[in-house]
C-alpha positions in Angstrom: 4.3 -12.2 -37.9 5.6 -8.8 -37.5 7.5 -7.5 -34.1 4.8 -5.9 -31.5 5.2 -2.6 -30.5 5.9 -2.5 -26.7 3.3 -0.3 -25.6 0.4 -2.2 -27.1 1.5 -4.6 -24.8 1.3 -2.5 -21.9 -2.2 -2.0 -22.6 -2.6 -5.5 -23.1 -1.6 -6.1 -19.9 -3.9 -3.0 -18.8 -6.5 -4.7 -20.0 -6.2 -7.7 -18.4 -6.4 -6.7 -15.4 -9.4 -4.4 -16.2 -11.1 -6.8 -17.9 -13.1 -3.6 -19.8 -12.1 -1.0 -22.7 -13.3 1.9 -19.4 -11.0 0.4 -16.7 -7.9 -0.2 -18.7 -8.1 3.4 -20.5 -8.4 4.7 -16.8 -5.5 2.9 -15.4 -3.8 4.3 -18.8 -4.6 7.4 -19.0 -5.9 7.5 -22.1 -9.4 7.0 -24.6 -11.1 3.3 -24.6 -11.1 3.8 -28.5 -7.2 4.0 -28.1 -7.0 0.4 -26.0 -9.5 -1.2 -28.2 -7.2 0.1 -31.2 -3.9 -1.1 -29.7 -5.2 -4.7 -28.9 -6.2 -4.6 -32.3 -2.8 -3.6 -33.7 -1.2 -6.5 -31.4 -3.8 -9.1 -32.4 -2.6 -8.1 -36.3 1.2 -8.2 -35.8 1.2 -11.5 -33.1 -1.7 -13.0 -35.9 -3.9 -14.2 -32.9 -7.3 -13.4 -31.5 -6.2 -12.7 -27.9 -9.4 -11.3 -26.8 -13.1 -12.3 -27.1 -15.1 -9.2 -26.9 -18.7 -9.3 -25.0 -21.2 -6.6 -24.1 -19.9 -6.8 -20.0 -16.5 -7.3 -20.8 -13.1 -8.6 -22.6 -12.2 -12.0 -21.7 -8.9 -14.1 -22.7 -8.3 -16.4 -24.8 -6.0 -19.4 -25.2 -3.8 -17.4 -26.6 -4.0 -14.4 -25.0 -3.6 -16.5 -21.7 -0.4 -17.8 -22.9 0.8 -14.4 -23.8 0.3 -13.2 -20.1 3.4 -13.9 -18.7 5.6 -13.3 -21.8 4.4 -9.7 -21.3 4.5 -9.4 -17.5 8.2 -10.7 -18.1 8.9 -8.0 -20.5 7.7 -5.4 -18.6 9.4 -6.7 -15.9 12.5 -6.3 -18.0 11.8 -2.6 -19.6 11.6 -1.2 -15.7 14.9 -3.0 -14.9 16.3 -0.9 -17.9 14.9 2.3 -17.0 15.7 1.9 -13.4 19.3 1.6 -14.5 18.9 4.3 -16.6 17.5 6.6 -13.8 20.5 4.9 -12.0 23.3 7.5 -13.5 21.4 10.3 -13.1 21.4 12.9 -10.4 19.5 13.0 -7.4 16.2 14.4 -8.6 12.7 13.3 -9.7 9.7 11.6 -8.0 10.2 8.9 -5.5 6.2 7.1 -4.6 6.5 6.1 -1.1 3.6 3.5 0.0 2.5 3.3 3.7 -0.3 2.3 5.5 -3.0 5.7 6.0 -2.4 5.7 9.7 1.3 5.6 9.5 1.9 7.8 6.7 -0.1 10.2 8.8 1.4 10.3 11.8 5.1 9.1 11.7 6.1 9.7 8.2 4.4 12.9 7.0 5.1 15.2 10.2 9.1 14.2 10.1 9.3 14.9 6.0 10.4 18.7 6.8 14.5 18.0 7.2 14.9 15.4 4.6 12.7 17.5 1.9 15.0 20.3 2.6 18.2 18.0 2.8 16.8 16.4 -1.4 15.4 19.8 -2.7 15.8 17.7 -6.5 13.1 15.1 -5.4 9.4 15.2 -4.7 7.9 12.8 -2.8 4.5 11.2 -3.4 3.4 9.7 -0.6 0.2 7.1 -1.0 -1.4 6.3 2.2 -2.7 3.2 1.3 -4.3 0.3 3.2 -3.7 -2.2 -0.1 -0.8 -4.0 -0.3 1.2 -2.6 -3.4 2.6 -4.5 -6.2 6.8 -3.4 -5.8 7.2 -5.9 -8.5 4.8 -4.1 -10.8 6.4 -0.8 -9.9 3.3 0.5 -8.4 5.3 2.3 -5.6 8.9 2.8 -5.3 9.2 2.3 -2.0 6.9 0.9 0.6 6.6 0.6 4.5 4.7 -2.7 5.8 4.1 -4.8 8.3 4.2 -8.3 6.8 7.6 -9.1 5.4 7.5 -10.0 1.8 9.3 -13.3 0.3 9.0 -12.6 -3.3 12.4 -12.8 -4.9 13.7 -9.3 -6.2 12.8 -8.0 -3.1 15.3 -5.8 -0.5 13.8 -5.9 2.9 15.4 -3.6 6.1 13.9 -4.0 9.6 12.8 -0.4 10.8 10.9 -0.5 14.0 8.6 -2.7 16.2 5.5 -1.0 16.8 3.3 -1.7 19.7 -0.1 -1.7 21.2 -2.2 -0.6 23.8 -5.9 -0.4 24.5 -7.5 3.0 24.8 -11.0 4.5 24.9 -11.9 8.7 26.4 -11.1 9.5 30.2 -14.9 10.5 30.3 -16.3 7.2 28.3 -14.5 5.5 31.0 -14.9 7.5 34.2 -18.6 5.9 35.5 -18.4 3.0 33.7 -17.5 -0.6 34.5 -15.5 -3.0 32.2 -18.3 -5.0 31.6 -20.1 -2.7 30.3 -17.4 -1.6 27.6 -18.5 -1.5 24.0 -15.7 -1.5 21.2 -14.1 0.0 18.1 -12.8 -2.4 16.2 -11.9 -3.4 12.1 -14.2 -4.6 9.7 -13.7 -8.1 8.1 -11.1 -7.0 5.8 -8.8 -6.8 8.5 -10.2 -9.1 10.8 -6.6 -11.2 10.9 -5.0 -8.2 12.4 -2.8 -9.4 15.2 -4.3 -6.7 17.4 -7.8 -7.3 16.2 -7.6 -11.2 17.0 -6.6 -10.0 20.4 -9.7 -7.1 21.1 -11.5 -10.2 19.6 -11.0 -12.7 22.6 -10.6 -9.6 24.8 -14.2 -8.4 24.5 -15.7 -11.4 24.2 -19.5 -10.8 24.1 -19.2 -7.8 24.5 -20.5 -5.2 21.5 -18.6 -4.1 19.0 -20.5 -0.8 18.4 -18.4 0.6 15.4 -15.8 -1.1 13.4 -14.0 0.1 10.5 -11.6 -0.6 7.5 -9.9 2.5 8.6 -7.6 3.1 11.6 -7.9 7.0 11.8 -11.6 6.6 11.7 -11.4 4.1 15.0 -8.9 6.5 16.3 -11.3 10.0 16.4 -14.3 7.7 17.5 -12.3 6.7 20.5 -11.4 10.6 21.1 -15.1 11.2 21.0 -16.1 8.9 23.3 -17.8 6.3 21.4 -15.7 3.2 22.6 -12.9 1.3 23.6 -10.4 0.4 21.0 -6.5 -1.2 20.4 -4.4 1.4 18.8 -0.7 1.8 17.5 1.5 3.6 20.6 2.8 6.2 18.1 -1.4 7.1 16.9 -2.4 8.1 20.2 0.6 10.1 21.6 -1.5 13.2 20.7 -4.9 12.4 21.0 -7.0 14.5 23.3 -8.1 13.0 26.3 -7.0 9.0 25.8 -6.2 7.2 28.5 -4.6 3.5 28.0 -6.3 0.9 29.7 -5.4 -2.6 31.4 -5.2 -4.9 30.6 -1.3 -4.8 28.2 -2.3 -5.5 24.8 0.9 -8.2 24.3 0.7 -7.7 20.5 4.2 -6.6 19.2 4.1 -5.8 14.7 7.4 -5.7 13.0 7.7 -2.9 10.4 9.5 -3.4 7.3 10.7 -0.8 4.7 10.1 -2.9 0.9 11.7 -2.4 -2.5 12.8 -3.5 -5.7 16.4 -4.0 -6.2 16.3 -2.7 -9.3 15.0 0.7 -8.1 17.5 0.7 -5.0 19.9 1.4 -7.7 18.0 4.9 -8.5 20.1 7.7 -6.7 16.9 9.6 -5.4 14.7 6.3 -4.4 18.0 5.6 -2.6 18.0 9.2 -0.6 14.7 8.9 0.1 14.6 5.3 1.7 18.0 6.3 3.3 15.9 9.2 5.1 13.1 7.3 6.3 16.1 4.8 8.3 17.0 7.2 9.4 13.6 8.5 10.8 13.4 5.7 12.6 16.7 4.8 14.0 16.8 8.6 16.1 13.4 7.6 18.0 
């Protein structure tokens, strides 16, 4: 058995998660001759079939099963070393900053002016994203979210409470009675939403004539008069011609900046998480 080379593994690991030649040479940048060659070349130096290849798809093994978290481990391992690594160097390079669409919209990219100027080494990419991402598979350095993760490995700091209020268009609501409200409201990927449970029982039969996976897309039906809707305090501040409605939407969502302790370490991730606090602590 001969040592594998460390980057077949990575796009062993590629492909599982792809499950195809196409999706893991997208998520790698690269040709799907060039992953099919690199399993090959692992399959040769670990001496084991850890794929069986079909017309739809790659599937897993025995093997290759067992393999999977040997892999994820040393991955896990080779972005603790280069996060020390980035650790003694200056404050420059890119910093991915994960955040739901909505907030990344409205509180995080209009207050980025000051700290980009105050870090003129770093860029920021900021992913609006309404996934959860994987910190532990260093798909973002740093993330905002509203669920407070318990995976070990993980630095958690409280940064807000954001709160909730209903809303709909002065004019959608001028002539017409409660009862005859219709809503705007999530689809059923986010129908646990603690705000969406509550316009839930709040409307109760009631139509729901739009919903939505997507809280700026509630947000500018509301400001076109389609609806009555539950939004974040901090999404409607600007809105033309919202009015917030009775009755108190009780719903109260902690906020949590997320990372990896490894990549605390990182002089830049470390400016720019210290920037976003600080966002938040001077509303």
């Amino acid at each position: 058995m001969k040592t594998p080379d460390w980057d077949d593994l990575r796009f062993f690991l590629a492909l599982c998660e792809a499950g195809t030649l196409s999706g893991a040479a997208r998520a790698t940048g690269v040709e799907h001759t060039t992953v099919a060659r690199r399993i090959d070349a692992l399959e040769t130096a670990l001496g084991a079939r850890l794929f069986d290849r079909f017309p739809k798809g790659w599937s897993l093994t025995a093997a290759g099963t067992a393999l999977v978290p040997h892999a994820r481990k040393l991955e896990d391992d080779m972005h603790a070393l280069l996060n020390v690594a980035r650790g003694a160097s200056e404050v420059a390079g890119v910093v991915r900053v994960s955040a739901p669409p909505a907030l990344a919209a409205f509180l995080l990219a209009p207050r980025l002016r000051s700290p980009l100027a105050r870090l003129p080494g770093v860029e920021i990419d900021l992913r609006a994203e309404a996934r959860t991402t994987d910190l532990m598979r260093r798909q973002a350095d740093i993330a905002l979210r509203f669920a407070r993760p318990t995976a070990p490995g993980l630095v958690t700091k409280l940064l807000a409470h954001v709160d909730y209020a209903l809303h709909a268009h002065e004019d959608y609501v001028a002539n017409r009675l409660p009862a005859h409200w219709e809503f705007l409201g999530y689809d059923e990927l986010q129908k646990d939403a603690p705000q969406q449970e509550w316009l839930d029982k709040l409307r109760g039969s009631r139509r729901y004539c739009l919903r939505s996976n997507d809280l700026l897309t509630q947000l500018q039906a509301a400001v076109a008069g389609c609806g009555v809707g539950v939004f974040p305090r901090y999404a409607t501040a600007g809105a033309p011609g919202l009015s917030a409605l009775a009755p108190p939407c009780p719903v109260r969502r902690k906020l949590w900046l997320v990372m990896h302790a490894d990549v605390r370490r990182s002089p830049h991730v470390r400016a720019v998480a210290d920037e976003i606090i600080a966002m938040f602590e001077n509303e």
